[in-house]
N, C-alpha and C positions, 0 to 999 in steps of 0.2 A: 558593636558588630563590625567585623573587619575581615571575612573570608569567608569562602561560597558555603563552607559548613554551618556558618553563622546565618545566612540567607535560606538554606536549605531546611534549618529548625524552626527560622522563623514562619513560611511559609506551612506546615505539618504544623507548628505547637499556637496558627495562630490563625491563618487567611482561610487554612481549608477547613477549619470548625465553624469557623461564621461563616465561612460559605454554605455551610451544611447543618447548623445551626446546632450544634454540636459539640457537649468539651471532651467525647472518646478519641484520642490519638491512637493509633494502630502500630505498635512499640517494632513491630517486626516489616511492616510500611517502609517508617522512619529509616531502620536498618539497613532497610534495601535501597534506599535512595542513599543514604552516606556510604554502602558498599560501591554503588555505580559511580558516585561521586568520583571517590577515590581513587578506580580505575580508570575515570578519562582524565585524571592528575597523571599514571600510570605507564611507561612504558611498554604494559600488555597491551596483545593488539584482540585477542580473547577473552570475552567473561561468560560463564554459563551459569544461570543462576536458576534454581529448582525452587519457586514461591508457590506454595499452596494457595488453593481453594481460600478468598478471604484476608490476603496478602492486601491488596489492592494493588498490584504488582503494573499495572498502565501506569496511574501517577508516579508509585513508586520508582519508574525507568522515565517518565517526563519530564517530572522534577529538577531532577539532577541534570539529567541534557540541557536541558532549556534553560536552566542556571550556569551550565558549563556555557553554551551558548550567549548569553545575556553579558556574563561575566568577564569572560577571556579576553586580554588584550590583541593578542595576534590572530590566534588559531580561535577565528568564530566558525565553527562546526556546526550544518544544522543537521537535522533529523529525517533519514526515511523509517518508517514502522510500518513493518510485515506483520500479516496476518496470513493463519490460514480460512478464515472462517467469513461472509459475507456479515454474519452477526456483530463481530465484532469490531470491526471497521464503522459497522452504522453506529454501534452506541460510546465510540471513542469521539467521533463527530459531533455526536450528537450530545453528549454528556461533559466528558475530560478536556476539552477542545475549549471549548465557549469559559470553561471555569480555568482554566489556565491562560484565555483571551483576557477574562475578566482582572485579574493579578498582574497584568502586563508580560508576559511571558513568550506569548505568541500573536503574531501578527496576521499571519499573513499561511495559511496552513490551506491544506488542499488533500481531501481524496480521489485518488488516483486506481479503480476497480478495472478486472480485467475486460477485455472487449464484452464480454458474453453479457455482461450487467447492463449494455447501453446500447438505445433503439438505433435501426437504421431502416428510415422512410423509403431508401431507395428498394429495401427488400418488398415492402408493403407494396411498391407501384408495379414490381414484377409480378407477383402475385396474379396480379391479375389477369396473367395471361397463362394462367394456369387452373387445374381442378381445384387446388388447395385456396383458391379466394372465398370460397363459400364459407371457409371457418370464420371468418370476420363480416360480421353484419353489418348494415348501412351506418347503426351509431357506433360499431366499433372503428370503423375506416373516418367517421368524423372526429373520434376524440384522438386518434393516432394521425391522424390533416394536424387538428390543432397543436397537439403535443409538438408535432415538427416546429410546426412556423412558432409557436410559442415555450419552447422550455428553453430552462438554465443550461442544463447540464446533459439529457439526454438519456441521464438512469433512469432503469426501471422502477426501484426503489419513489422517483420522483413523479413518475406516473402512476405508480397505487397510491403515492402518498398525496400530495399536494394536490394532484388531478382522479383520484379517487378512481381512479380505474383500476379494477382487479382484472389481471390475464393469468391464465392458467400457463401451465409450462407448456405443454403443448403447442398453444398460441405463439408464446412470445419465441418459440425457438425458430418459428417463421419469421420474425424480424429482429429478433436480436444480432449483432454487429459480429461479422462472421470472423470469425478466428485469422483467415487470411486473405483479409479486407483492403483494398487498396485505396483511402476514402479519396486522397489528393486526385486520383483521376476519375471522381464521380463526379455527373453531374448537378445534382444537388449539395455539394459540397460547400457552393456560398454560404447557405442558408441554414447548414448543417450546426444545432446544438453541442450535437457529441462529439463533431470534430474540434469547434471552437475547445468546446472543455479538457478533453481531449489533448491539445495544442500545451494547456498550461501546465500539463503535467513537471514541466521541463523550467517553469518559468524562475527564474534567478532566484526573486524575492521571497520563495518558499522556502518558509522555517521550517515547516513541519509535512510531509507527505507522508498519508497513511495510505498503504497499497497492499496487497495479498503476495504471499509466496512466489507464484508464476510470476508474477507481472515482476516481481524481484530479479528471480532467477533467468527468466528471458533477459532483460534488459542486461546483466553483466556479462552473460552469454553472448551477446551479438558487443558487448565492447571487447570482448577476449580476443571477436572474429578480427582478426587484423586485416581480412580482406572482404569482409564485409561493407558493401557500400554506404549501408544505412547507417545511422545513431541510434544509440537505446531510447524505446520510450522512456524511461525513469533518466535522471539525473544520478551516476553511479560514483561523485564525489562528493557528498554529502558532507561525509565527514563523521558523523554515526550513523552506524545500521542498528535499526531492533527487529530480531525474530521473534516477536511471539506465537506462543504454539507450536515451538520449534520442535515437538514431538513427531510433528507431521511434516515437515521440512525436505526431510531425505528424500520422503517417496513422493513428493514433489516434484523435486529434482528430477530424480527417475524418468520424469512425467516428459520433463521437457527435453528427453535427450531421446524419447523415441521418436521413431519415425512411423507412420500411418500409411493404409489407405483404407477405402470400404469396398464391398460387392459394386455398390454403384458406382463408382468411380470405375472401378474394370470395365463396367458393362460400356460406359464412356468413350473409353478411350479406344471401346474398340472399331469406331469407324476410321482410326488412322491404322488400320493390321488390313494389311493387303495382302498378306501369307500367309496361309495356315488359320485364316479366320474360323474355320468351322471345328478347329482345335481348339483356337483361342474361348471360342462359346462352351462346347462342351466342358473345358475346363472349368470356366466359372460356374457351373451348372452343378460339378461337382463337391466344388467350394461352398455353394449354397444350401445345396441337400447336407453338408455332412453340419454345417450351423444349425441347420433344423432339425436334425438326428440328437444334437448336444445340448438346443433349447430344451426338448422333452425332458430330456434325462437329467439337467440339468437345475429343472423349474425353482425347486426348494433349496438351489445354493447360495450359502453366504455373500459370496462373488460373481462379477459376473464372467470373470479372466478364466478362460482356458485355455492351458497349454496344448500348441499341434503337434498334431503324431504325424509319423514318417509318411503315412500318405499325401497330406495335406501340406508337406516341405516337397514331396516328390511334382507336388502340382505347381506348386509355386515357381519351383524349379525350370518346370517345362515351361510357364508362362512366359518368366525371364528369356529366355531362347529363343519362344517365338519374338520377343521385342525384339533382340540382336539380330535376327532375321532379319527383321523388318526395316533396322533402324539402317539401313545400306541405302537402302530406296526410296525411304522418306525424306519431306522438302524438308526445308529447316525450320519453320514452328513446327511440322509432328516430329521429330528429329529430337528438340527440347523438351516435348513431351514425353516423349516414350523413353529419354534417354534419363530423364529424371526419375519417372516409375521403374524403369531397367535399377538403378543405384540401389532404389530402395528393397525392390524383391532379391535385389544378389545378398541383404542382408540377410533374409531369411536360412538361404542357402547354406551360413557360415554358422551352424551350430555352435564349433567351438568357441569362436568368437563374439556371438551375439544371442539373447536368449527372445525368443518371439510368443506370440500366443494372441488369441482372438476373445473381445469383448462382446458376450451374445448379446448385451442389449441395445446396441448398434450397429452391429457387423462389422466390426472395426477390426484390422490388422494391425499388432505393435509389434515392435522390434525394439531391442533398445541392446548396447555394446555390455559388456562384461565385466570392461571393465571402469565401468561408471565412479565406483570411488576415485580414482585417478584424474579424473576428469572434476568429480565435486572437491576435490582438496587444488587443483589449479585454480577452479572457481572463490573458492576461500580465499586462498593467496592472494587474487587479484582484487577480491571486498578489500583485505587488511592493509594493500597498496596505501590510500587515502582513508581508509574508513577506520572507528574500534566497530567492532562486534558485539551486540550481546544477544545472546542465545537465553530465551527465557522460559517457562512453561511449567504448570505445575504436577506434571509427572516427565520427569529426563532420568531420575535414579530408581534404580530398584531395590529397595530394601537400603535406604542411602547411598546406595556406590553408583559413581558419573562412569563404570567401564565399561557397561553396553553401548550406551548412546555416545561416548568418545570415542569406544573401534568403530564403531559406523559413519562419524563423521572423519575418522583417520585425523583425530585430535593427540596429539603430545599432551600428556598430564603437566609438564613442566610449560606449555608456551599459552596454557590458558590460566586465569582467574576464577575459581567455583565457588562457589555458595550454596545454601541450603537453608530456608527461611523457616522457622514452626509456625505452624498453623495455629492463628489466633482463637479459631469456634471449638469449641467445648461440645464437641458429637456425643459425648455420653449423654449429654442432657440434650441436645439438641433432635437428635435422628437416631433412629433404630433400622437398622436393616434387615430385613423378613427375608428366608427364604422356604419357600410350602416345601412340604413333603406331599412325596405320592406323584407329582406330576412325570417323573421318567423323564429318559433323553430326551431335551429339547428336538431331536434331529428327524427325532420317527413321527409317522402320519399322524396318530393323535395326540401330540402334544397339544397344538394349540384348541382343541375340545377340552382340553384339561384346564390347561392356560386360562381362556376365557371363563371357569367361573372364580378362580381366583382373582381375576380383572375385576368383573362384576361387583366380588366381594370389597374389594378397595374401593372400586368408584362411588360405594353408597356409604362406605364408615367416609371417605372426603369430599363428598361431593363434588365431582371433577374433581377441579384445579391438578391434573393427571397431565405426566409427558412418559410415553408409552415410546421406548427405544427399542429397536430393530436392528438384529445383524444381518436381516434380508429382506427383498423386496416381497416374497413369499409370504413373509411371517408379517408384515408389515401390512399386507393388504388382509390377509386371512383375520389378525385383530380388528383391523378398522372393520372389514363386513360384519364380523362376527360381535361387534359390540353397537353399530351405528340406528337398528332401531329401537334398542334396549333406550341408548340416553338419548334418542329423539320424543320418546315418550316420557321419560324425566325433564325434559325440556333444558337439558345439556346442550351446549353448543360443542359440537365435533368438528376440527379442523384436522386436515390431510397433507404430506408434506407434497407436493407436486400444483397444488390445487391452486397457489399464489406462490409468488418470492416468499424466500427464505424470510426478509426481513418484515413482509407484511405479515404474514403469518404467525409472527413473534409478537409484534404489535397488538393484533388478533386477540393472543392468546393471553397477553400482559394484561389486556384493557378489561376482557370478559373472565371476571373471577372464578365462575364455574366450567369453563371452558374444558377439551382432555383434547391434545393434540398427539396424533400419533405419525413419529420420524423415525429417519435412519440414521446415517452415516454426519447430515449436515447437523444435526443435533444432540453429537457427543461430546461435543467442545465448543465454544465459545456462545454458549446461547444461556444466559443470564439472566435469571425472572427473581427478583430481592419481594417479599411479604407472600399474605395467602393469596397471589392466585397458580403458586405452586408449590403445594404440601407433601405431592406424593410423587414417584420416579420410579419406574417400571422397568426392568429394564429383561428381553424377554430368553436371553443367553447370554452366557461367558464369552465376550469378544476376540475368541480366536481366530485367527488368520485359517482358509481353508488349509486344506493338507497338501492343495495342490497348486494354491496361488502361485503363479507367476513373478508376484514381487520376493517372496518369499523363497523363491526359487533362487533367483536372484542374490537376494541380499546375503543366502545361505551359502554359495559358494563357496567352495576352500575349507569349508566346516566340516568335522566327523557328525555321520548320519545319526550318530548318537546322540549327538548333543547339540544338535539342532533345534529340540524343542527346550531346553534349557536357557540356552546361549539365544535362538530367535524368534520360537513362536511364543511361548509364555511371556520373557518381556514386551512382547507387541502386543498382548493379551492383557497384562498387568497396563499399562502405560493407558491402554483405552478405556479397561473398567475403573483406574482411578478418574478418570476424564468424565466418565458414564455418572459414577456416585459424587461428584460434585456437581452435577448440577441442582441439586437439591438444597443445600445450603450455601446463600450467598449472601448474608449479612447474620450479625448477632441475634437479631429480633426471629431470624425463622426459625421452622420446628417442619417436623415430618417424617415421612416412610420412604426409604429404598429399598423397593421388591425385586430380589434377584428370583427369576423363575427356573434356576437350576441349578438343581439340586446333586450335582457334580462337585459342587464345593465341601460336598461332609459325603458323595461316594468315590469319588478320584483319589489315586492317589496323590494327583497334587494341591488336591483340596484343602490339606491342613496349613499348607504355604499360603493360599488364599486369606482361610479363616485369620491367620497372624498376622498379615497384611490388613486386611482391617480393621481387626481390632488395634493394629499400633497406632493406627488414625484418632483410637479412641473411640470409634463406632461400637454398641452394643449387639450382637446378633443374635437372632431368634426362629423357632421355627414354629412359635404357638401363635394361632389366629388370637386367643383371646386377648394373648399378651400388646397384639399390634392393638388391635382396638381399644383396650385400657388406655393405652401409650399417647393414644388419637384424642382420644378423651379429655386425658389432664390435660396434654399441651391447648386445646381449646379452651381449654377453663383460665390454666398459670400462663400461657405463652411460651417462650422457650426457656426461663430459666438461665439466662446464662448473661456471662458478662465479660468482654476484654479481661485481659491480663493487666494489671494496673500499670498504666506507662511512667516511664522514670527512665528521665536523660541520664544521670549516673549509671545506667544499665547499656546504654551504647558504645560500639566501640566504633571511634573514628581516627581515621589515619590523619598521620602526620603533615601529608600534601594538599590535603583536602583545606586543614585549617590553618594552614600560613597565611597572612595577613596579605589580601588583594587589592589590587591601586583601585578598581574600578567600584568594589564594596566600598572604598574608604571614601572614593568622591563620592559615593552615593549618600553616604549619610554625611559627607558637607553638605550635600543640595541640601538635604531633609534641613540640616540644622540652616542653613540658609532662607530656607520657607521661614524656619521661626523666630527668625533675626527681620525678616522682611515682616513679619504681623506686628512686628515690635516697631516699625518706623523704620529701619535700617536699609538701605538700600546696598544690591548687590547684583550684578550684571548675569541676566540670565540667557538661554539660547532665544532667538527672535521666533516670535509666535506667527504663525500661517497669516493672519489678518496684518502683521506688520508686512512680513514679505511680501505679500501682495500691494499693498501703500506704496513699499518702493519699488518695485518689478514695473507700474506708473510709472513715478519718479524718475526710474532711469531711462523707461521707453520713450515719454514726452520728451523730455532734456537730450536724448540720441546721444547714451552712455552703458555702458553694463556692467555691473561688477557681478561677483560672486555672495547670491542671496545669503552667506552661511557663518555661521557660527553665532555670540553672545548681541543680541541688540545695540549693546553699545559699540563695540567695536565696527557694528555694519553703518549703524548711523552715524560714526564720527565720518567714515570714508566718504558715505554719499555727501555730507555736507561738505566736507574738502574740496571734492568733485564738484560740485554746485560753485563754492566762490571761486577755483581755476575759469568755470565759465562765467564768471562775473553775474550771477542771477543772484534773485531774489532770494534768501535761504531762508526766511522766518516766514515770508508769503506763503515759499511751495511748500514748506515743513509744517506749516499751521494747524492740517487736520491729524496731522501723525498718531496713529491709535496706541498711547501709552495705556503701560497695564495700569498704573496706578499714579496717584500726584507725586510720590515719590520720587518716582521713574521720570517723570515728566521734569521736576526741580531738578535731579541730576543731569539728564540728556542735553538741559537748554542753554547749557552752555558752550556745545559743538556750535547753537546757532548763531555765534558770534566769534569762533571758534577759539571762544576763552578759556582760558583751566589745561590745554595742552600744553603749554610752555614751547608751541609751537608756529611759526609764521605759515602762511599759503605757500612763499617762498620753498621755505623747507620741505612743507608737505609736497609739493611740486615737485623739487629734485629728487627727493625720494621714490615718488610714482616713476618719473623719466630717467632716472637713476639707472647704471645696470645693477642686474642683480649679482649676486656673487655666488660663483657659479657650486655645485656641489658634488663631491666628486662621491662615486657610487660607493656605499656600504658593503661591507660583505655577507651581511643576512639577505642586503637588498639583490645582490649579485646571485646568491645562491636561488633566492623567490622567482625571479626571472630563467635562469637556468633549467629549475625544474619544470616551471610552463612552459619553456623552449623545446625540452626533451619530449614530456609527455604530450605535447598537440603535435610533433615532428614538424616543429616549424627553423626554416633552412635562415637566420638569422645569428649574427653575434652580438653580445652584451658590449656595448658603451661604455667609455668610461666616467661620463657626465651621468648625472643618476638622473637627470629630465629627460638627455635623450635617450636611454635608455630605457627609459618606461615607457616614452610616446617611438621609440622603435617596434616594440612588441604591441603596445596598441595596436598599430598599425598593418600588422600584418594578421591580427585577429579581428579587424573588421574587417580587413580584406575578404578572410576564408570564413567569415558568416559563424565566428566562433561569439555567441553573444553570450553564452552562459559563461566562458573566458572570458570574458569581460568585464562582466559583474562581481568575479572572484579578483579579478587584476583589480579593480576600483578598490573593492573593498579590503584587499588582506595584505594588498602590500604594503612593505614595512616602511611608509614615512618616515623623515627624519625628526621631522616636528610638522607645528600645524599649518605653516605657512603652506609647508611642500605639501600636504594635503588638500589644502585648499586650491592649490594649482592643478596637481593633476589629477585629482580625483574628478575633475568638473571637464575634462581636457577631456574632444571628441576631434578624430581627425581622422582621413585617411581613404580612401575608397570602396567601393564592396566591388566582387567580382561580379559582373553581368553577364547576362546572357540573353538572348529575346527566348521569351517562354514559345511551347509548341500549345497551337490552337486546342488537341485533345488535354493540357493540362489545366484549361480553362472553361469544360463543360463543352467542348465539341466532342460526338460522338464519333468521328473519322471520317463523315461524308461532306464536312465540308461545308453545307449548304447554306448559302445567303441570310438564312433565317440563325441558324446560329450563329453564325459571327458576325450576326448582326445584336445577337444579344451579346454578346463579350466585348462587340466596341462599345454599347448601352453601357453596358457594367463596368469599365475602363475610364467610361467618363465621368460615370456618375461616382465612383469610388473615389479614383484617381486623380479627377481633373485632366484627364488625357486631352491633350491637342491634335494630337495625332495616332492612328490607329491606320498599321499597314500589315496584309496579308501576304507573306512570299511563300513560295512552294519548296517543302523540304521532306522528300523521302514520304511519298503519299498524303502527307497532312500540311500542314502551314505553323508557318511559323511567323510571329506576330512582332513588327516594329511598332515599341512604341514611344509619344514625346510628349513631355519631358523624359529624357532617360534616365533621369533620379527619380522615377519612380520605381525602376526594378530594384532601387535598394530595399523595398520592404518587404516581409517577409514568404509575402507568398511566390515572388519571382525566386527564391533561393534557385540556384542552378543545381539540377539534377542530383552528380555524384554528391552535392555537402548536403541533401534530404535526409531530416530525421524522419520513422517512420510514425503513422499517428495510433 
């Protein structure tokens, strides 16, 4: 074994079967990890890879990273991994994480969810000064006290799971961690879970961070901002990106580039309108009748985005006008305010330019620019700066062609890497897809009276084990009533999506085998249930985009009205019902029913497209009842029938880059061969183990000396005992308990203790230590590694010609500016000469931080000032800090705090204002 290809087959053909106990290989797995391989060998800075349902397409992209990672001599790249799905991030944690911890692979990984996933107590303490306290009863405000002062992390997820608290949605949207949170100046902030968690988003030693689309996309977003004060929450040089679910990606984006307000927000703002106030009201007045005109009409739609008509840009308009009135007269915090809602209603105004429309199920105004591709292909550019790419998901092509989904991401066929994986599961045998006849447009009033007895009929041939999918909140609630006391009387357990988190409801659903949950939107993709306790899949219409979505609006620009439903609503249609019919099969051992309830697919005319679309999956389709329940029958009797593709490494194609022979593979199997040289009696000098380091980290504190704890055993204990007879001590006394691994180890070592066997005097060893060194003049790999951290932080320094001071020059000036993530990439990737200069400056800390005395409000004072609270912040300064000193001076209404020792502002919470990441 001598190259990451060699490590990459051995892990698949060897770790992950006895991890899983297991001799099936997944031939097309394999493929995908030596495809990804190959591409981070690869000059592309793009891969898109299309892995079906069954792929195991996580490992399949971890794999390979984490071996590029493990493996690289220079370029150690670690991993962020996108999701779009709250699902999928919990069972990547939970599952792929710990089994790739277990193989050594990953250390040190961390999920990273967006604000809305994780509590905040200070919402809970306001509450109460409100009518909405009464939704939380005396033991809900008690388990949400303890959660505070006791959790890890601060998720929701951790609060139904671990602390067994279930909260409905309703509930938790009153304390979940608000979208434009500013935690650093709460006061509960000390004590704050989710911000601590929070904080490590960022932290160096993360190998692996799994986070969601947004929280992706925001974060490169605000590092784009060149004049933005803040840092990204994420770390955006990774070094690889993975999108999974990258189907959903765009309209993501989208997502983040609008701009918002709500009714209540207007109604707010209007005690700063000093003119034309009785305008300003009637106006919103208008605004909110014509939402409730559009609720009615709208009740039964797919969406809830509706686009505004000319009256409601007309009002909008006026609104704008009265602000510019206003904003003449006003002080300057309403000045700020009104002048930021002014920015955002002038977007409405600019048709051309910007496309807007209202969400009726929170009264929400967006807006978002036109030209938004422009902007996600900047955003690209700037991932590919430092990062590869890969784009993954198991529907990106349509009928195999990457040309939808690459004009929409404005991809070059020539500057990306594609793939196309086959699908291991055997659907003939495994799943049959029903669709009834008779039931008519899903879209008219009695559909779902139709709908529900062919529910009925399903849920008694499978007894539950049913996930009943919804392209509307309508149709999603009319099934649940309309089935909920039928299996309370079967003694079904019914779960509802809104009723708990996404992920306890999963849980739920995985745990109780007869279970039928019925979801929308969050359970089209990435929600995973492998044996029976899901046989059947409901799915209750063809997932088209409406006719008059907003996004759709959008993304169709520039297109002939003709071929708009070709070119964009069918592929978005196609892309979600392949999403929709895999959730039914997800391993070889299942079997079951996908009931499409519309029967548009054999009366449309692009129904025949459908029909060959599934059956090229190898799906069988049907529209006879008796047939499904025969079908339900045998697979209860045989199982599913079916079996992998028989694997065979002769059937892989691996590139050329991938399996060139690697230094760090080849040391590795000397260690191994090393281990087996040592069972044999051989001894061979290995790195010094935690328990030795510790023996001397003693040694040298008592003795008032220090060297650098690092590298092979033998080489640290010749130096300490050198160091021992320069000070003329005792070296057999103090060395006596020294924790050898073995006698081996022990007969070889004891001879430093007389410092025989070196061919060395003290003398020698002496001039050597006191010696100068010889000095080393900078490399030009090492020249150009500093150059590019010079450019990209904008740090005003030049490159040395001595390569020590040259390295502790940019040190220096990156602990100055509180650059610590530069830090930890300066430590680790630059290019040493050899081990010596590693072992100098990798351990080399020097230099100042900028200070500043923190303001009293950044420390849990609420702006008044009062004796009581900075009397707790001196408390907490001392008790933290060790503070000697704690002094209040007056600065611009608040105070601003000396304190002593002034090395205390080097840690992290003092950071000075402008270099704040946000949390």
């Amino acid at each position: 074994m001598n190259s990451k290809a060699d490590v990459i087959l051995e892990i698949f053909e060897e770790k992950l079967g006895k991890h899983y106990g297991t001799s099936v290989i997944r031939e097309s797995q394999v493929q995908m990890a030596l495809d990804i391989g190959e591409f981070l060998e690869s000059s592309k800075r793009i891969m898109i890879i299309e892995a079906p349902v069954g792929t195991g397409k996580s490992l399949g992209v971890l794999v390979p990273a984490l071996v590029d990672r493990k493996y690289s001599i220079y370029n150690k790249r670690s991993l962020m991994y996108a999701t779009a799905t709250i699902n999928l991030q919990g069972q990547l944690m939970g599952s792929e994480i710990p089994l790739l911890s277990s193989i050594g692979l990953v250390k040190y990984p961390i999920i990273a969810k967006g604000k809305t996933h994780y509590y905040c107590h200070y919402r809970l303490r306001e509450q109460e000064r409100g009518k909405e306290y009464s939704l939380f009863s005396p033991r809900d405000r008690e388990v949400l006290e303890n959660f505070y002062q006791t959790s890890k992390t601060g998720q929701r997820s951790e609060l139904e799971g671990e602390y067994g608290f279930d909260i409905e949605d309703e509930k938790w949207k009153k304390v979940e961690l608000p979208m434009n949170s500013n935690c650093r100046d709460c006061s509960l902030s000390m004590l704050c879970p989710t911000i601590a968690h929070r904080r490590r988003f960022k932290s160096p030693e993360n190998d692996v961070v799994i986070t969601n689309h947004d929280q992706l996309i925001t974060s490169f977003l605000t590092a784009m901002d060149e004049e933005s004060i803040y840092e990204p929450v994420l770390q955006t040089d990774m070094g690889i990106v993975v999108i999974d679910e990258a189907h959903e990606f765009l309209e993501t984006f989208i997502g983040r580039l609008e701009k918002t307000f709500t009714i209540s927000y207007l109604k707010k703002v209007e005690k700063y309108i000093d003119q034309d106030k009785h305008k300003w009201t009637k106006s919103i007045h208008e605004l909110r009748k014509w939402i409730e005109t559009n609720k009615e009409n709208n009740e039964k739609a797919d969406t809830g985005r509706y686009m505004l008509n000319d009256s409601v840009l007309a009002t909008l308009k006026e609104l704008n006008q009265i602000i510019n009135d206003n904003l003449f007269r006003a002080s300057l915090k309403k000045a700020e305010i009104l002048d930021q809602l002014s920015s955002v209603l002038y977007r409405f105004t600019q048709t051309t330019k910007y496309t807007s429309w209202v969400s009726l199920e929170n009264n929400m105004f967006h807006v978002v620019e036109n030209n938004y591709k422009e902007v996600f292909r900047k955003m690209l550019n700037h991932i590919m700066k430092v990062n590869k790419v890969i784009f993954m998901s198991g529907t990106l092509t349509v009928n195999g062609d990457f040309s939808y989904i690459m004009n929409q991401w404005d991809i070059h066929p020539r500057e990306a890497m594609t793939k196309i994986l086959n699908c291991p599961f055997d659907y003939k045998n495994q799943a049959l897809i029903y669709i009834p006849e008779g039931l008519g447009d899903p879209n008219k009033d009695e559909f779902i009276g139709k709908a529900l007895e062919e529910v009925y009929n399903l849920l008694k041939v499978t007894g539950g084990r049913t996930l009943l999918l919804n392209t509307s909140k309508h149709h999603m609630d009319g099934i649940y009533t309309g089935i909920k006391d039928k299996l309370y009387d079967y003694g079904i357990p019914l779960y509802k999506q809104g009723e708990s988190g996404v992920e306890k409801l999963t849980e739920r659903f995985k745990e109780t085998e007869e279970s039928v949950l019925v979801g929308s939107g969050s359970f089209f993709s990435g929600f995973s249930i492998a044996g029976t306790s899901l046989t059947s899949v409901i799915i209750n219409k063809l997932p088209f985009p409406a006719h008059n979505d907003p996004i759709v609006e959008l993304i169709s620009r520039g297109i002939d009205k003709n071929k708009i439903f070709n070119q964009v609503s069918y592929p978005m249609m196609v892309n979600k019902l392949d999403q929709a019919v895999g959730r039914l099969i997800r391993s070889i051992e299942d079997y079951g029913i996908v009931t499409i309830l519309d029967e548009r697919i054999y009366t449309a005319s692009y129904g025949k497209k459908i029909q060959e679309l599934l059956k090229g999956h190898g799906y069988i389709l049907t529209r006879s009842w008796d047939e499904v329940k025969s079908f339900y029958v045998k697979k209860l009797e045989k199982g599913a029938e079916a079996e992998y593709k028989q694997y065979s490494r002769s059937s892989l194609i691996m590139g050329d880059q991938l399996c060139k022979p690697n230094k760090k593979v080849i040391q590795k199997e000397k260690h191994i061969q090393q281990k087996i040289e040592q069972k044999k009696g051989l001894y061979i000098s290995r790195n010094i183990t935690k328990t030795q380091t510790s023996f001397l980290t003693k040694v040298c504190r008592d003795n008032e000396f220090m060297i650098i704890l690092k590298g092979s055993t033998e080489l640290v204990f010749k130096e300490v005992c050198s160091i021992l007879y320069l000070k003329d001590l005792q070296v057999k006394e103090i060395m006596r308990d020294f924790p050898y691994r073995n006698d081996t180890e022990k007969e070889e070592l004891s001879k430093y203790l007389e410092l025989k066997g070196t061919g060395r005097t003290v003398e020698i060893v002496h001039a050597e230590r006191m010696g100068e060194k010889k000095t080393k003049i900078i490399k030009k790999e090492q020249r150009e590694f500093l150059k590019g951290l010079i450019e990209n932080e904008g740090l005003n320094i030049s490159i040395e010609r001595i390569a020590n001071n040259a390295y502790i020059s940019v040190y220096k000036e990156l602990y100055n500016k509180w650059k610590d993530t530069q830090l930890q990439y300066l430590r680790k990737y630059f290019p040493y000469q050899d081990e010596e200069e590693k072992r100098e400056l990798s351990t080399y800390h020097g230099g100042e931080r900028k200070r500043v005395y923190p303001l009293c409000v950044k420390l849990g004072c609420d702006g008044t000032c009062s004796e009581e609270q900075h009397g707790k912040i001196t408390q907490y300064l001392v008790d933290t800090y060790k503070a000697t000193r704690v002094l209040y001076m007056e600065a611009k209404e608040v105070h601003r705090i000396q304190i002593e020792p002034i090395e205390i502002l080097d840690h992290a919470e003092f950071r000075p204002d402008e270099l704040l990441q946000t949390v």
